[in-house]
C-alpha positions in Angstrom: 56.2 -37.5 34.1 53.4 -38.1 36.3 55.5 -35.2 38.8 54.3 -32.9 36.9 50.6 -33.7 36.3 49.4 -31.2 39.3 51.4 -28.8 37.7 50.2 -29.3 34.3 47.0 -29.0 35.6 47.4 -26.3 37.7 48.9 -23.7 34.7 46.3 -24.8 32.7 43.3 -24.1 34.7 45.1 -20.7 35.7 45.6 -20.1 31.8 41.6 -20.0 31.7 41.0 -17.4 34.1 38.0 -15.5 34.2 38.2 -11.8 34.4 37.2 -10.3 37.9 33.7 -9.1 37.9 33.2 -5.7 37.6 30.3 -4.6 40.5 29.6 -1.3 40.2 29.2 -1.5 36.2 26.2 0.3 35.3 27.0 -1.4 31.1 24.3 -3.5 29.9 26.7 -6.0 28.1 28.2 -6.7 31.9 26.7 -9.3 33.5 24.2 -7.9 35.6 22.3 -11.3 37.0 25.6 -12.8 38.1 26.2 -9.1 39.8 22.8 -9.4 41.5 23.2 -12.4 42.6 26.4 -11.2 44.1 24.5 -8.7 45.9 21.8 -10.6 47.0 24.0 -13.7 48.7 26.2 -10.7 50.9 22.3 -9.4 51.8 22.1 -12.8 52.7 24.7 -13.3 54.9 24.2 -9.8 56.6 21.0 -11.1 57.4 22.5 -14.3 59.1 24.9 -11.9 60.6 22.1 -9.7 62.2 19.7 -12.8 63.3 23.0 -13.8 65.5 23.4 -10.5 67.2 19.6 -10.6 67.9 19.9 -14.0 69.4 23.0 -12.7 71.9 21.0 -9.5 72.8 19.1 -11.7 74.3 21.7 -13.7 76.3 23.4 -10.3 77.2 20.2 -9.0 78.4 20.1 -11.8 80.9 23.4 -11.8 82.0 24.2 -7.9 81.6 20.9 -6.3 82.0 18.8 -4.7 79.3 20.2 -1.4 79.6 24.5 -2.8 79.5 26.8 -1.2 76.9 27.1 -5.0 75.9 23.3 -4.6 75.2 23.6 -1.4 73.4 26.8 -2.2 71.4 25.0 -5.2 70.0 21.8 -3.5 68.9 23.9 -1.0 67.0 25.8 -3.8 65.3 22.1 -5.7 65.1 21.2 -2.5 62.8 24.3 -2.1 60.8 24.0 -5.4 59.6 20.4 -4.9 58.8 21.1 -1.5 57.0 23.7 -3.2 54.7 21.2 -6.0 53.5 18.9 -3.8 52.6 21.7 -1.5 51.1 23.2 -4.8 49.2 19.4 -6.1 48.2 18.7 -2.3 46.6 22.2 -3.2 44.5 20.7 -6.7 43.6 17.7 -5.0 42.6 19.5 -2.0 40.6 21.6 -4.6 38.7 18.5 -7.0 38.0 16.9 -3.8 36.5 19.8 -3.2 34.4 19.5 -6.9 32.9 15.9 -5.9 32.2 14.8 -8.2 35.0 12.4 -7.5 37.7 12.1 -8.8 41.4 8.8 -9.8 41.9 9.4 -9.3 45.4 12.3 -8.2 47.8 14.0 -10.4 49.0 13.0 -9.9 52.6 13.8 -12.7 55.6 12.0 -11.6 59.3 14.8 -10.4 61.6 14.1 -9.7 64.9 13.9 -6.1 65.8 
């Protein structure tokens, strides 16, 4: 009997599933905060993701030389990180709006530039 616990377990809490969230729903009844706030955590880590690239631009400066295609390579990744969290924060905003919610302010960290 007690075999058969995890599997118990396991069907039941796959019996409960949630259905997958729906992103690019424009519908009111959706829910747009928890979409948002989908948005807003991937701007986040694009963020994180472009802060690291400005921190090894640095290092590859030094050991490459400001004007290296390791330099260069890295500065274009530096920005395409940095376009998509302001792409995915515009989304966060756009579904906020759509739950009748404001930002009071974007949600902005400094990145180098």
């Amino acid at each position: 009997m007690v075999r058969f616990l995890p599997l118990a377990l396991a069907v039941l809490g796959c019996a409960h599933g949630t259905e997958p969230l729906d992103l690019t729903s424009p519908d009111p009844a959706s829910d747009q905060r928890k979409i948002a706030n989908y948005y807003s955590r991937e701007a986040d880590f694009f963020r994180l993701k472009a802060e690291e690239l400005s921190q090894r631009i640095v290092v590859y400066e030094g050991l490459f030389g400001p004007d290296s295609e390791w330099v260069k390579g890295t500065r274009l990744l530096e920005r395409f990180y940095k376009d998509s969290a302001e792409e995915q924060e515009r989304r966060a905003s756009s579904h906020l709006g759509l739950a009748g919610q404001e930002r009071s302010a974007p949600h902005v960290r400094s990145v180098s530039p």
